[in-house]
C-alpha positions as CSV (number, residue, x, y, z in Angstrom):
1,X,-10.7,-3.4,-14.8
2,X,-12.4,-3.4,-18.2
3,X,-11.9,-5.3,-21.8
4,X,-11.6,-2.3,-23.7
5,X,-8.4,-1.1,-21.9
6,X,-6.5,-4.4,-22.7
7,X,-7.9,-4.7,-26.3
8,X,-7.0,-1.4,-27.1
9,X,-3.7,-1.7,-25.8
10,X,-3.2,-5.0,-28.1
11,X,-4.6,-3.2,-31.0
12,X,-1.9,-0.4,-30.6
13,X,0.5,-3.2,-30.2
14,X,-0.3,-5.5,-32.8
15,X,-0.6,-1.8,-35.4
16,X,3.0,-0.5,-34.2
17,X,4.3,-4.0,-35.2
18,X,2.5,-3.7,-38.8
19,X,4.1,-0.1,-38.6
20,X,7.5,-1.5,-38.0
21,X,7.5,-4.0,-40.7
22,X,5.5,-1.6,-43.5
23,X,6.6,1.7,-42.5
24,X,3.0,3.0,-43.7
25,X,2.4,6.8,-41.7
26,X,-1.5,5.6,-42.0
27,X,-0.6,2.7,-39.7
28,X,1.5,4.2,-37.1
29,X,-1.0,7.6,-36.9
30,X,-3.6,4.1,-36.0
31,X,-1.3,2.7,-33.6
32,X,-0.8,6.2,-31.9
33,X,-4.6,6.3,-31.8
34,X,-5.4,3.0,-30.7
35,X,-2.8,3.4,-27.7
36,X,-4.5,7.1,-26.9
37,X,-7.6,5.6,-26.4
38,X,-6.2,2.8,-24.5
39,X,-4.7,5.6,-22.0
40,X,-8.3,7.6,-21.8
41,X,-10.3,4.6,-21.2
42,X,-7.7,3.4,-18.8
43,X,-7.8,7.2,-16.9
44,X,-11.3,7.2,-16.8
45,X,-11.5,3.6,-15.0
46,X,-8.5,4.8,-12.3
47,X,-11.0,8.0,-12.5
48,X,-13.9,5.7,-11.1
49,X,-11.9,3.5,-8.8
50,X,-10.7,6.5,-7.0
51,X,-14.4,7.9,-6.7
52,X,-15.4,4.2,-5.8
53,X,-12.4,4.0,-2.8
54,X,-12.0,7.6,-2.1
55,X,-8.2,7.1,-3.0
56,X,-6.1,6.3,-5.9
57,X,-6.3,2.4,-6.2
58,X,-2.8,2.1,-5.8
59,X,-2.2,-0.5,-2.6
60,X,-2.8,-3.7,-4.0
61,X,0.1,-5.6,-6.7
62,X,-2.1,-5.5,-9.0
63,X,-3.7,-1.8,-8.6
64,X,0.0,-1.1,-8.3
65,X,1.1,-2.8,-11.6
66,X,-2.4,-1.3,-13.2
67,X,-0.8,2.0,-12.2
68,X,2.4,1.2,-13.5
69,X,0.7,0.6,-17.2
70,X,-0.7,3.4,-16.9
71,X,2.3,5.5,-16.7
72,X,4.4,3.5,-18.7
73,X,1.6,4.7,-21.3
74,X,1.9,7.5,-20.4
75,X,5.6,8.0,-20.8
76,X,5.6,6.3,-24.3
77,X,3.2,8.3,-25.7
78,X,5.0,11.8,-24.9
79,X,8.2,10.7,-25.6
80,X,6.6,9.3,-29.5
81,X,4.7,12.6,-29.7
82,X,7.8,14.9,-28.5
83,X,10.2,13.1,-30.9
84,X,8.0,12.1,-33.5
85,X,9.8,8.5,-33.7
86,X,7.3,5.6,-33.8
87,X,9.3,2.2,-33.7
88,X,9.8,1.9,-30.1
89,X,6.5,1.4,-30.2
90,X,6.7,-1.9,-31.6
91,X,8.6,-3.2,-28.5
92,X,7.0,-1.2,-25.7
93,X,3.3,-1.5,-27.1
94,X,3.2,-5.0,-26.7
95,X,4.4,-5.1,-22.9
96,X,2.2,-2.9,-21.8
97,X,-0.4,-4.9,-23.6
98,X,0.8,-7.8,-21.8
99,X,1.1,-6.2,-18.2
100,X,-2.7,-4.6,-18.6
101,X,-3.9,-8.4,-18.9
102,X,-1.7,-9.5,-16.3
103,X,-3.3,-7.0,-13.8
């Protein structure tokens, strides 16, 4: 895929865990952010793949574990923004930083 989408996804990671340890809103509102963009950048590039292939890029393990990332993203995200409660972050932001490098 791209650099952005993994280093974003390790920025949000590496600002939840400064979130967890500090508890400084200014941090966490960075991390929330940070993982946003990650998610956009990473639609738009499943947005030009499917173009590209004329189907969702979804076949392959690692189109299928780029997919899963995505959701997992996804998922996180509304669940932080429905309940308001940041610290899971600090334990799911860094595997899915990990899993969009592994892909």
């Amino acid at each position: 895929m791209s650099v952005l989408e993994p280093a974003l996804y390790a920025l949000g990671a590496l600002l939840y865990a400064a979130h967890f340890v500090r508890r400084q809103q200014a941090l966490g509102q960075a991390a929330t952010g940070a993982l946003g963009a990650g998610v956009v950048v990473h639609t738009f590039l499943l947005g030009m793949a499917t173009v590209r292939e004329s189907a969702l890029p979804l076949v392959g393990a690692g189109d299928a574990l780029g997919g899963f990332v995505w959701l997992l993203a996804i998922v996180y995200l509304y669940v932080e923004l429905s309940s308001g409660e940041r610290a899971m972050g600090a334990f799911i932001a860094p595997f899915i930083a990990v899993l969009s490098l592994v892909e």
